[in-house]
LONU-94487 format. One line per 4 residues: number of its first residue (from 1); their letters; for each residue y, z, x of N, C-alpha, C. Coordinates in Angstrom, 1 decimal, decimal comma, always signed. Layout:
NUM = A = Y Z X Y Z X Y Z X | ...
This chain:
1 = XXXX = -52,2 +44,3 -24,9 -51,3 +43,7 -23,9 -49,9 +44,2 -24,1 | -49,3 +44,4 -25,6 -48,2 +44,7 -25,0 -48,0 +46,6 -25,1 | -49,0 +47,4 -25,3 -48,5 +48,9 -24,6 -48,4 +48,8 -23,0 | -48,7 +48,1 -22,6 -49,0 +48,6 -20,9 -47,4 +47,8 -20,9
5 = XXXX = -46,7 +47,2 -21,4 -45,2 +46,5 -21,3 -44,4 +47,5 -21,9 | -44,7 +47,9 -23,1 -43,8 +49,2 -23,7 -43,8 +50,2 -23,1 | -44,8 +50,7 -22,4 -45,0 +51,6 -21,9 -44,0 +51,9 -20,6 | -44,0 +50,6 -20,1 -43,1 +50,0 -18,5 -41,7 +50,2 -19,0
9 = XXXX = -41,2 +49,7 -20,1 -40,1 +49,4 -20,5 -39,2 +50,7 -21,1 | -40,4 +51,4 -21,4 -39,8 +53,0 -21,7 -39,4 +54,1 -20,3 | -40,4 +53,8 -19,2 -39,7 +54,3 -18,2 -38,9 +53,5 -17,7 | -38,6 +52,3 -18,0 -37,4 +51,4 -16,7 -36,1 +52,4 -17,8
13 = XXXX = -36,0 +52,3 -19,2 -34,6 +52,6 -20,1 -34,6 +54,0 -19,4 | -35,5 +54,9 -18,9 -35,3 +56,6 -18,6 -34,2 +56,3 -17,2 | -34,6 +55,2 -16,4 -34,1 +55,7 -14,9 -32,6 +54,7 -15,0 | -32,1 +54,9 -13,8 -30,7 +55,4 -13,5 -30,5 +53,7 -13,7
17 = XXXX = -31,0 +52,5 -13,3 -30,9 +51,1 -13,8 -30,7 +50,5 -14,9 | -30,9 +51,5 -16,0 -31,3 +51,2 -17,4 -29,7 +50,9 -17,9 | -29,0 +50,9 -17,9 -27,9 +50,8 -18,6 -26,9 +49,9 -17,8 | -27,1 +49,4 -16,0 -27,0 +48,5 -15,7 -27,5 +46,9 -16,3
21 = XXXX = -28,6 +47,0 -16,6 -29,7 +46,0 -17,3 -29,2 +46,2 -18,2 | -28,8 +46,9 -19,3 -28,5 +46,2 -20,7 -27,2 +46,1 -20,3 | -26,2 +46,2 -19,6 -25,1 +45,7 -19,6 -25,3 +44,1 -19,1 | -26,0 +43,8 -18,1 -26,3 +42,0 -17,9 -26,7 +41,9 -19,1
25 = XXXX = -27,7 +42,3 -20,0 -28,4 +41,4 -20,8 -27,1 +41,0 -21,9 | -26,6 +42,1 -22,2 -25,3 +42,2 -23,2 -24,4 +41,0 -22,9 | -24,1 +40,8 -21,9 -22,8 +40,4 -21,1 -23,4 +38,9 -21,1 | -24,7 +38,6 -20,9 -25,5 +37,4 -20,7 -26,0 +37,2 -22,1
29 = XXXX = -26,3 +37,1 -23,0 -26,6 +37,1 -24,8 -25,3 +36,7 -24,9 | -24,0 +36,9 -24,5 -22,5 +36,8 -25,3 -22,6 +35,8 -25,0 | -22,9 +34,8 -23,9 -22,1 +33,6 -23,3 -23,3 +32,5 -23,1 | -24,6 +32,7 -22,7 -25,5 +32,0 -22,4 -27,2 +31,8 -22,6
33 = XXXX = -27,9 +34,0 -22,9 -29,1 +34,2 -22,3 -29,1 +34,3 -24,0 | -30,6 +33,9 -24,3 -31,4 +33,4 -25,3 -32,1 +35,2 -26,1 | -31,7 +36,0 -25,4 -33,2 +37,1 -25,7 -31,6 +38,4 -26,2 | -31,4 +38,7 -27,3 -30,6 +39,5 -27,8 -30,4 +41,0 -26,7
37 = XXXX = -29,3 +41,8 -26,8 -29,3 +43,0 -25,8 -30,2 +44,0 -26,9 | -30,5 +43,9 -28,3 -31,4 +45,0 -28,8 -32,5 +45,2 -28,0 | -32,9 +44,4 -27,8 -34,3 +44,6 -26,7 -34,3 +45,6 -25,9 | -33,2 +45,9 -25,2 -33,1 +46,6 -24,1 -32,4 +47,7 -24,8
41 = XXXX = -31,4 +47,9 -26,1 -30,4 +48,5 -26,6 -31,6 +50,1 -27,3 | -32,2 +49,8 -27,5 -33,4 +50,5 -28,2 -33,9 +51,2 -27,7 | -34,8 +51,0 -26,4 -35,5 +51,5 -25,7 -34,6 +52,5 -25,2 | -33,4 +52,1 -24,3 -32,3 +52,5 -24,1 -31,8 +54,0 -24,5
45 = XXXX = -31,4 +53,8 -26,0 -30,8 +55,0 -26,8 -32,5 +55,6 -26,9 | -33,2 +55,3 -27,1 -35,0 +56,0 -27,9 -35,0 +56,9 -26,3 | -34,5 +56,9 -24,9 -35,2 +57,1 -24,0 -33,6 +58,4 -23,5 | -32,4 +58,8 -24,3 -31,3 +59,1 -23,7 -30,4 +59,1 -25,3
49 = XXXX = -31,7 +59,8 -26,1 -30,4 +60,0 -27,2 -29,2 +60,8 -27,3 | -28,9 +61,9 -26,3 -27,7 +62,3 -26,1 -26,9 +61,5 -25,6 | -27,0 +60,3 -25,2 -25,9 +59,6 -25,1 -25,6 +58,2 -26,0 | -26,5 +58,1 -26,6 -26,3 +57,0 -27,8 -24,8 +56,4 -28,4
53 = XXXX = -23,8 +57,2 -28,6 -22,9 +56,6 -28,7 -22,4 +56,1 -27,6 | -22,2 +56,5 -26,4 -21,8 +55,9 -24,8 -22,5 +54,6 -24,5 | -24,0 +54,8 -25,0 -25,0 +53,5 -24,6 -24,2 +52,1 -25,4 | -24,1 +52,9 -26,5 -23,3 +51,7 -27,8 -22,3 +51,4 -27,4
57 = XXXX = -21,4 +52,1 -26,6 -20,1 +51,6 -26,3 -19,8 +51,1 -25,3 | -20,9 +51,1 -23,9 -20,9 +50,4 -23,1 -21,5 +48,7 -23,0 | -22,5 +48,8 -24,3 -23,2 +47,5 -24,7 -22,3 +46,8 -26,0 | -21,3 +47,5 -26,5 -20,3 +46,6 -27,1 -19,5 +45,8 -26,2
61 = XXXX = -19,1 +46,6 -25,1 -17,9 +46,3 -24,3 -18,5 +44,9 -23,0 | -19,5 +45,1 -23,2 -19,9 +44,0 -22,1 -20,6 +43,1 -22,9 | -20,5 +42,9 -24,0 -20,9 +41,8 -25,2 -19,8 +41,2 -25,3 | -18,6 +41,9 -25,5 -17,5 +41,1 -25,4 -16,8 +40,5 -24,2
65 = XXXX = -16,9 +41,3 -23,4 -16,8 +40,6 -21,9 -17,5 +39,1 -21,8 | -18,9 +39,5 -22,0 -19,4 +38,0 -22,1 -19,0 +37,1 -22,9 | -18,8 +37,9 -24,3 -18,0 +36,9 -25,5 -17,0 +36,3 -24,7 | -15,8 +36,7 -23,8 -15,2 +36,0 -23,8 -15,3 +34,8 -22,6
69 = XXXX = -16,4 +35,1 -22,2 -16,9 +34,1 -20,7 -17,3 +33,0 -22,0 | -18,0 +33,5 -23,0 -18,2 +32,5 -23,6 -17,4 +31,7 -24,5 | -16,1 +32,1 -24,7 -15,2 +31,3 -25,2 -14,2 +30,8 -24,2 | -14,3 +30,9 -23,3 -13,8 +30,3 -22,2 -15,1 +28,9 -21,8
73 = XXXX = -16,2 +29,5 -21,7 -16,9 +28,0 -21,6 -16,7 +27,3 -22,6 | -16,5 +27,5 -24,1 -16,1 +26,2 -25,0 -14,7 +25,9 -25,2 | -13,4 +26,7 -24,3 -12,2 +25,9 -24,6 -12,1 +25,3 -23,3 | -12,6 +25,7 -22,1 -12,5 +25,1 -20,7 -13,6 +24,2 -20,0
77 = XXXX = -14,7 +24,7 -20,6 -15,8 +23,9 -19,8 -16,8 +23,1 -21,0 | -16,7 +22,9 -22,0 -17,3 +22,7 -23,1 -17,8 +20,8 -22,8 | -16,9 +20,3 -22,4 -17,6 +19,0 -21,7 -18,6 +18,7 -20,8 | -18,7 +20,0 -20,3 -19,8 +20,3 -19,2 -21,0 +21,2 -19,7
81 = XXXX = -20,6 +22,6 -19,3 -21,1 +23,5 -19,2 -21,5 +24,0 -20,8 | -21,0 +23,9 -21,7 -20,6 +24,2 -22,8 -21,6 +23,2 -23,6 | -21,3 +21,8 -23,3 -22,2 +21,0 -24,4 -23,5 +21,0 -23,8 | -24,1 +21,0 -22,5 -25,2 +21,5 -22,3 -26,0 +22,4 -22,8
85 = XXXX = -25,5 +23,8 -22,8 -25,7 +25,1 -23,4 -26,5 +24,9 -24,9 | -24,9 +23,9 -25,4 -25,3 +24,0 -27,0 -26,5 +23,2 -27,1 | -26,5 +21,7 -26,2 -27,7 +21,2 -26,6 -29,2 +21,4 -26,0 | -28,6 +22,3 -25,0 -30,0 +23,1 -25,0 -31,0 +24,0 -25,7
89 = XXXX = -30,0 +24,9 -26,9 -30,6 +25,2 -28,0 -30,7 +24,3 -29,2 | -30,3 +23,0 -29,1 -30,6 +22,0 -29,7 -29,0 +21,6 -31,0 | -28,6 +22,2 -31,3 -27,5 +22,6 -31,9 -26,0 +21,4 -31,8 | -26,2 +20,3 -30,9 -24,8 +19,4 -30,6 -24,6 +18,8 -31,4
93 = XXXX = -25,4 +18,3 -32,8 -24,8 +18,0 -33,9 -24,4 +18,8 -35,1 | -24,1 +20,3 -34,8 -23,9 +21,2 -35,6 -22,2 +21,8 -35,5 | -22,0 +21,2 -33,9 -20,8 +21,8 -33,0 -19,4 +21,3 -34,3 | -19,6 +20,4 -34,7 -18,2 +19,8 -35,6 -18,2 +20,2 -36,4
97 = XXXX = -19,4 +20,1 -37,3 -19,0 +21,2 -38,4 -18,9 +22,3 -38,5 | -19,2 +22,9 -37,1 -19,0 +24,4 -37,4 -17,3 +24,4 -36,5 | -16,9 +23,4 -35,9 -15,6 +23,9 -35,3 -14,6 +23,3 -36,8 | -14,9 +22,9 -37,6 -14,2 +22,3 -38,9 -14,0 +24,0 -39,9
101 = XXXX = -15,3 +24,6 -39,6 -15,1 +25,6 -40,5 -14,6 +26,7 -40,1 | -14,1 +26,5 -38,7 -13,3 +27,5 -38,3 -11,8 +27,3 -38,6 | -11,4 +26,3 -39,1 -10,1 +26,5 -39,7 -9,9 +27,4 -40,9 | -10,9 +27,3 -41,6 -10,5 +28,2 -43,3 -11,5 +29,4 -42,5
105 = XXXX = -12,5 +29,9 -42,2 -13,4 +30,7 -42,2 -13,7 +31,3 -40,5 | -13,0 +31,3 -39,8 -13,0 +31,3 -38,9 -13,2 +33,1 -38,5 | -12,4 +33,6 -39,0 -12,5 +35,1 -38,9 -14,4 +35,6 -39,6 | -14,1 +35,4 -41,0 -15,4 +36,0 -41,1 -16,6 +35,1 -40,8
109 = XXXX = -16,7 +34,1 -39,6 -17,5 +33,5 -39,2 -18,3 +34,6 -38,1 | -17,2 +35,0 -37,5 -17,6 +35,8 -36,5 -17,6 +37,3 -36,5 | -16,6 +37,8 -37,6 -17,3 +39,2 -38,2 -19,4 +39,1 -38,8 | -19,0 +38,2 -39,5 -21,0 +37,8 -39,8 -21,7 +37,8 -39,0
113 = XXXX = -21,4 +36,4 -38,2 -22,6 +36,4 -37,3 -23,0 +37,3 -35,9 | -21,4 +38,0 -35,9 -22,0 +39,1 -34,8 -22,7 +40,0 -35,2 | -22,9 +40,0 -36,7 -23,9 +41,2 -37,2 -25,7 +40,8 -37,1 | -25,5 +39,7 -37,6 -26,7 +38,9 -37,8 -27,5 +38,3 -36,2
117 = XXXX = -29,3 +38,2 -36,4 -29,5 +37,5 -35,2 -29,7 +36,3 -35,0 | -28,4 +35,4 -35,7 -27,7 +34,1 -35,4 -27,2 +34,3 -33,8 | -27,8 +33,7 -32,7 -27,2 +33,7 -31,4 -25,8 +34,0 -31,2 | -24,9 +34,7 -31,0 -23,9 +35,0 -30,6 -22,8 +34,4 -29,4
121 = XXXX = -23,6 +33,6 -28,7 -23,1 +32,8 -28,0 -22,6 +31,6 -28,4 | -23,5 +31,0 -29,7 -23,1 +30,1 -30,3 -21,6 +30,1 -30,7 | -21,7 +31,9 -31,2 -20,1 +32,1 -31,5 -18,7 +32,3 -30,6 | -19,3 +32,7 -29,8 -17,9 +32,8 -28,9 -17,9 +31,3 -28,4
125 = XXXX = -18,5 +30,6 -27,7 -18,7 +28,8 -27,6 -17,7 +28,1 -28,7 | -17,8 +28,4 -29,6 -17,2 +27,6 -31,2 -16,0 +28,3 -31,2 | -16,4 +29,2 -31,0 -14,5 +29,7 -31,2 -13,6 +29,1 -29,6 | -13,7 +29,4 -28,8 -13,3 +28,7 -27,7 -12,9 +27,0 -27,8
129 = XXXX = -13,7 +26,4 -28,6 -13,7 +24,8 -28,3 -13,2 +24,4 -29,6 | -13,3 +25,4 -31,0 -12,1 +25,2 -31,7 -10,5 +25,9 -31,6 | -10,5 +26,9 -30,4 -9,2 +26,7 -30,3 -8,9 +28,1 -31,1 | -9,5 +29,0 -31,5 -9,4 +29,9 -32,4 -8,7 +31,1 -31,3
133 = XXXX = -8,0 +31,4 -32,2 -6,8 +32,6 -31,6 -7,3 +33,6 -30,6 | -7,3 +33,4 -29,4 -8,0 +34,6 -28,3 -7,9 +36,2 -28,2 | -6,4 +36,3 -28,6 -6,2 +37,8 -29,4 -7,1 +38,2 -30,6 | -7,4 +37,2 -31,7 -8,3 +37,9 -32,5 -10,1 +37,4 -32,4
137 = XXXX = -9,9 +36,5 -31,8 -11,6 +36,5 -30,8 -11,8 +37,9 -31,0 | -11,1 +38,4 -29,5 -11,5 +39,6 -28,8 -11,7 +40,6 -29,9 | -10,4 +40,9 -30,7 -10,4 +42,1 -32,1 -11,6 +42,0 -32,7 | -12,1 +41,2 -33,3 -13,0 +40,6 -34,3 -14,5 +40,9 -33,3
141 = XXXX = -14,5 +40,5 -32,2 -15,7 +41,1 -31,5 -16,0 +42,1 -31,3 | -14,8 +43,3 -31,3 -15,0 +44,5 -30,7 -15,7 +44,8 -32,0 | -15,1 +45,0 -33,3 -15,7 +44,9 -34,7 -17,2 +44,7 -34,7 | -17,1 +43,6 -34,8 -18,7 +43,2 -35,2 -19,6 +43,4 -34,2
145 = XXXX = -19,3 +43,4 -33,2 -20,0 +43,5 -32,0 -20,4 +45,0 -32,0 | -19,1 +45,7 -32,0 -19,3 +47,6 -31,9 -20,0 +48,2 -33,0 | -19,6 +47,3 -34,8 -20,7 +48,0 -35,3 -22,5 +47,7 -35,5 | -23,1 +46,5 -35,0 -24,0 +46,1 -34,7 -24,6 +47,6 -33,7
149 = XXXX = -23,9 +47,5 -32,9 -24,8 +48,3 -31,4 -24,3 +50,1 -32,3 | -23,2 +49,9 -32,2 -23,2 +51,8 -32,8 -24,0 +52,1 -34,5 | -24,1 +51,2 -35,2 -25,3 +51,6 -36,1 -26,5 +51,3 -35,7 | -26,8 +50,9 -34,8 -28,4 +51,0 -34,3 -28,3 +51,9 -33,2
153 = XXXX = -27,4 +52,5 -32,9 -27,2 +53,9 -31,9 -27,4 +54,9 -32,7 | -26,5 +55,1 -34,1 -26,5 +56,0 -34,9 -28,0 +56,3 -35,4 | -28,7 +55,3 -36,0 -30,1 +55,1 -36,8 -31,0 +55,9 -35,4 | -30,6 +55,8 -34,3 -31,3 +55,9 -33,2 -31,6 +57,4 -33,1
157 = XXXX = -30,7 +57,7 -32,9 -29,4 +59,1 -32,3 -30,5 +59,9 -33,6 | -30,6 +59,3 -34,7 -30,5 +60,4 -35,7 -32,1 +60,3 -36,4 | -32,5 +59,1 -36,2 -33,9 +59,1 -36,4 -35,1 +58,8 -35,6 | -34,6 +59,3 -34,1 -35,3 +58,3 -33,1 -36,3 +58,9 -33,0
161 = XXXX = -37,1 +60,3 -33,4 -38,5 +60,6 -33,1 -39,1 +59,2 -34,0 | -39,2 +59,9 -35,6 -39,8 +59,0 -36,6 -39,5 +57,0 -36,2 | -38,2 +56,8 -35,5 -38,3 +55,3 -35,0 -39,2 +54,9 -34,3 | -39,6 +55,4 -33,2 -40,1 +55,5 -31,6 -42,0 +55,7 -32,6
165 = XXXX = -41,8 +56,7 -33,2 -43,2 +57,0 -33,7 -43,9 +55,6 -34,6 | -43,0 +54,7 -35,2 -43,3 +53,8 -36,1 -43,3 +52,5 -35,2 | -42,7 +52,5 -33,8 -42,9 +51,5 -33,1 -43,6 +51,6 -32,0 | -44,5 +52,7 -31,8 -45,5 +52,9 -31,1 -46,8 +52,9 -31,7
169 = XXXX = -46,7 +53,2 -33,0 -47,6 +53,0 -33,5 -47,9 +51,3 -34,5 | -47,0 +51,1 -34,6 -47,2 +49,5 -34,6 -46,0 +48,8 -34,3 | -46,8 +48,5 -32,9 -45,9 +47,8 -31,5 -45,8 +46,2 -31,9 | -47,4 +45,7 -32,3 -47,7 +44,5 -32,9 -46,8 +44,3 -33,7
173 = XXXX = -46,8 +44,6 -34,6 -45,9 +44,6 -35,8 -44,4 +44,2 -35,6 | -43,6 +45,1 -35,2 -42,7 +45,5 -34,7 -42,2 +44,0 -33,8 | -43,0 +43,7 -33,1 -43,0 +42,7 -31,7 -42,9 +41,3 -32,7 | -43,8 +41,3 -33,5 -43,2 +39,9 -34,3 -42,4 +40,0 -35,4
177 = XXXX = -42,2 +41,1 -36,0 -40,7 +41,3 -36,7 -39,3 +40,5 -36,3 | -39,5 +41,1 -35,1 -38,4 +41,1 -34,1 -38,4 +39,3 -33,5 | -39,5 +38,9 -33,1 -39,5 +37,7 -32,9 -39,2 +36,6 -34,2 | -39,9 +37,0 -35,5 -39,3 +36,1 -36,4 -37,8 +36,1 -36,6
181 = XXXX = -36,8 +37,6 -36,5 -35,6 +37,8 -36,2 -35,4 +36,8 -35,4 | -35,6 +36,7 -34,4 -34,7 +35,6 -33,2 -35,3 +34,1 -33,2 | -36,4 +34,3 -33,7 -36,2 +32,8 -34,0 -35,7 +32,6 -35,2 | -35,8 +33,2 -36,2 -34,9 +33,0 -37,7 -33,3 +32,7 -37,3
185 = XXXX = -33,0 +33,3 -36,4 -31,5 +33,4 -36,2 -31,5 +32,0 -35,6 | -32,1 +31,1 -34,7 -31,7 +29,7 -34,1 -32,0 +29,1 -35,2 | -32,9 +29,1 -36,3 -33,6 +28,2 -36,8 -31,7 +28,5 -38,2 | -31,7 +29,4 -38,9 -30,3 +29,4 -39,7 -29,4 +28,8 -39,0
189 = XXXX = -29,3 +28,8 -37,4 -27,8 +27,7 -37,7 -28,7 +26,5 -37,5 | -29,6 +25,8 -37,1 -29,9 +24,7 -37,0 -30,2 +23,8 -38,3 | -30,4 +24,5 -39,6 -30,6 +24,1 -41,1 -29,3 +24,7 -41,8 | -28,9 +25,5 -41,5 -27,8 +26,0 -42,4 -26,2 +25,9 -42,3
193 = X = -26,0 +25,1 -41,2 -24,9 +25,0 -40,5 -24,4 +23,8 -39,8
């Protein structure tokens, strides 16, 4: 079931769409969408490794873009739009103490978790509704945000036969790796935070 998906997903990254699509997904992960831009970030660079750093630098830059749609929904719309969001991933009793620990920890809250696949929306959200400095929002994202995507550009760039060959040959594998990743990441802030 899922080669005849990989398979699709490896020609949609070849054609000229492919880097439109990870820019929504990128842009949509920062502020609201549930399914990380590696998904798309991978296939992407595996299908166009001469341009792997460009792919990384266009999928930093519209992560942050959305970062900051999403820290605009939690200093502007957070009564609305914002606490829905959060408690749609279930998370509205987590919101205070994690806007508490942005007074002492605030910077390397978001250097971390932009590495990690702790939802990232959660972080730009929290920073916005605690009020955290919008000049270094943005800095701090380019950071963590840019090295996330350009070391999995680089790993790509440089080892993408042997990558591509280990995830084609166990796709299964691979496919729930990746899923315990993202659900591991909602489930650490929901217990750990």
């Amino acid at each position: 079931m899922l080669r005849p998906l990989y398979d699709w997903t490896m020609r949609l990254a070849e054609g000229p769409r492919a880097i439109r699509a990870l820019g929504a997904i990128s842009f949509a992960e920062s502020s609201f969408f549930p399914i990380p831009p590696d998904v798309v970030l991978v296939p992407v660079v595996l299908a166009n490794r001469d341009k792997a750093f460009q792919i990384a630098a266009w999928c930093t830059l519209t992560s942050v873009l959305g970062g900051i749609f999403g820290y605009l929904i939690g200093a502007l719309l957070y009564d609305s739009i914002g606490q829905w969001l959060i408690s749609l991933y279930g998370y509205e009793d987590k919101m205070e103490a994690f806007r508490a620990a942005y007074r002492d920890w605030g910077a390397w809250i978001i250097l971390i978790k932009g590495l990690t696949p702790i939802p990232y929306k959660l972080v730009t959200i929290a920073s916005g509704l605690a009020g955290y400095d919008f000049l270094w929002f943005v800095v701090l994202s380019v950071i963590t945000r840019g090295a996330r995507f350009f070391i999995i550009a680089a790993l790509l760039k440089t080892y993408g036969e042997p990558i591509r060959h280990f995830i084609e040959k166990r796709l299964e594998l691979v496919t729930v790796l990746f899923l315990v990743a993202l659900v591991g990441g909602f489930v650490a802030i929901k217990y750990l935070f």
